[in-house]
C-alpha positions as CSV (number, residue, x, y, z in Angstrom):
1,X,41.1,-100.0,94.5
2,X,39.4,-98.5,91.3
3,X,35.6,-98.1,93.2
4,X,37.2,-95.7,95.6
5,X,39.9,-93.8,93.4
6,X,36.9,-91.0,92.6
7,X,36.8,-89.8,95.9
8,X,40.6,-89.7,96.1
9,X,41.5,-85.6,97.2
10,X,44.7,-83.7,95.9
11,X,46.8,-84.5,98.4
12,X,46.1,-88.1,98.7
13,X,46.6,-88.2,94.7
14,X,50.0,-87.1,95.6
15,X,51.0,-89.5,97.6
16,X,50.0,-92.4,95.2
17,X,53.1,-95.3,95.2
18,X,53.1,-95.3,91.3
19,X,54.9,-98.5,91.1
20,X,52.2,-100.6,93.1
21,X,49.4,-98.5,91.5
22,X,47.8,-100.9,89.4
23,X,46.5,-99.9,85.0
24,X,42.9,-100.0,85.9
25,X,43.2,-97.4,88.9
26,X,45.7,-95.0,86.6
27,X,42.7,-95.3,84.2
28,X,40.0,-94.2,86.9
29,X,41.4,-91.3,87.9
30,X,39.6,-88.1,86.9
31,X,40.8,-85.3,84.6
32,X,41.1,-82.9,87.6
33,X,43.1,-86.0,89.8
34,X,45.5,-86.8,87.1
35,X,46.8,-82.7,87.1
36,X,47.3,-83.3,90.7
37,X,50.2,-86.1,89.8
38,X,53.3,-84.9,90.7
39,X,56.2,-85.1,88.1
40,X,58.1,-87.7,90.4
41,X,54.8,-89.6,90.1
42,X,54.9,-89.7,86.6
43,X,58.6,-90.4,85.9
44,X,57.4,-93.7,87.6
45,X,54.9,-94.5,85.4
46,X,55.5,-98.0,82.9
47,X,53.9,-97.9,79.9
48,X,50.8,-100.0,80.6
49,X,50.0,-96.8,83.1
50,X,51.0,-94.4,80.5
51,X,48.6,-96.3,78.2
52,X,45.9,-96.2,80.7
53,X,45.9,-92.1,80.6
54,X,42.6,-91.1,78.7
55,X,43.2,-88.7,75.5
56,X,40.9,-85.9,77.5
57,X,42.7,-86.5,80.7
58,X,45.7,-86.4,79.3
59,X,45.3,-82.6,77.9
60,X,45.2,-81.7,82.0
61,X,49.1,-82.5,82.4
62,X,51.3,-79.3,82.1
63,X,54.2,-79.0,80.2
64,X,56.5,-80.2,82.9
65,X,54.3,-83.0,83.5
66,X,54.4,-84.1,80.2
67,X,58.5,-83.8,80.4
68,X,58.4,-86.1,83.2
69,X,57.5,-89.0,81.1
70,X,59.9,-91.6,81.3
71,X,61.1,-91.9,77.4
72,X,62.1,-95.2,77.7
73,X,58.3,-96.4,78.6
74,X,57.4,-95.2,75.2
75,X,58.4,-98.7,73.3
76,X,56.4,-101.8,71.5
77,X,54.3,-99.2,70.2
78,X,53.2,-97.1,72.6
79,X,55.3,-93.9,70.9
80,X,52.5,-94.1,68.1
81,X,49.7,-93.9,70.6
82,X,51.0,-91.5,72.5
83,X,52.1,-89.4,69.3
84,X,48.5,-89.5,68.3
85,X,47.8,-88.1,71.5
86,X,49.8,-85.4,71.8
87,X,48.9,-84.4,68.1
88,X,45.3,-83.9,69.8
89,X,47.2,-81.8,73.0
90,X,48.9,-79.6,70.3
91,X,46.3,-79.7,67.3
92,X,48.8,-80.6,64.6
């Protein structure tokens, strides 16, 4: 599905089935696309997909997106990487 993600609009970014949504396609999607995720999108997200979320994409989300995050997806290491991450969102 990644080949075709670009062309993906708002609304059908929306309607993405996050379980079935496979790493590589999470990883396609644009700056602009990944601010269109909805918070129930992201609640669904496992940690490979969290993984997947580029550091410059990743300063699109908005503070309730970033609340959204599933805590629990944050284990075998990913808390570290996405620590680092958010260091870069906040500039501490």
């Amino acid at each position: 599905m990644v080949s075709s993600i670009s062309s993906y609009s708002a609304s059908q970014i929306r309607q993405i089935d996050i379980p079935t949504f496979a790493t590589a396609d999470v990883a396609a999607l644009s700056a602009s696309q990944i601010r269109e995720l909805t918070t129930s999108q992201i609640s669904a997200m496992n940690s490979a997909q969290i993984g997947a979320i580029e550091t410059a994409d990743f300063v699109q989300l908005t503070g309730k997106q970033i609340s959204a995050f599933d805590p629990s997806n944050f284990r075998d290491g990913l808390l570290t990487y996405e620590k680092n991450k958010l260091q870069v969102i906040t500039g501490s």
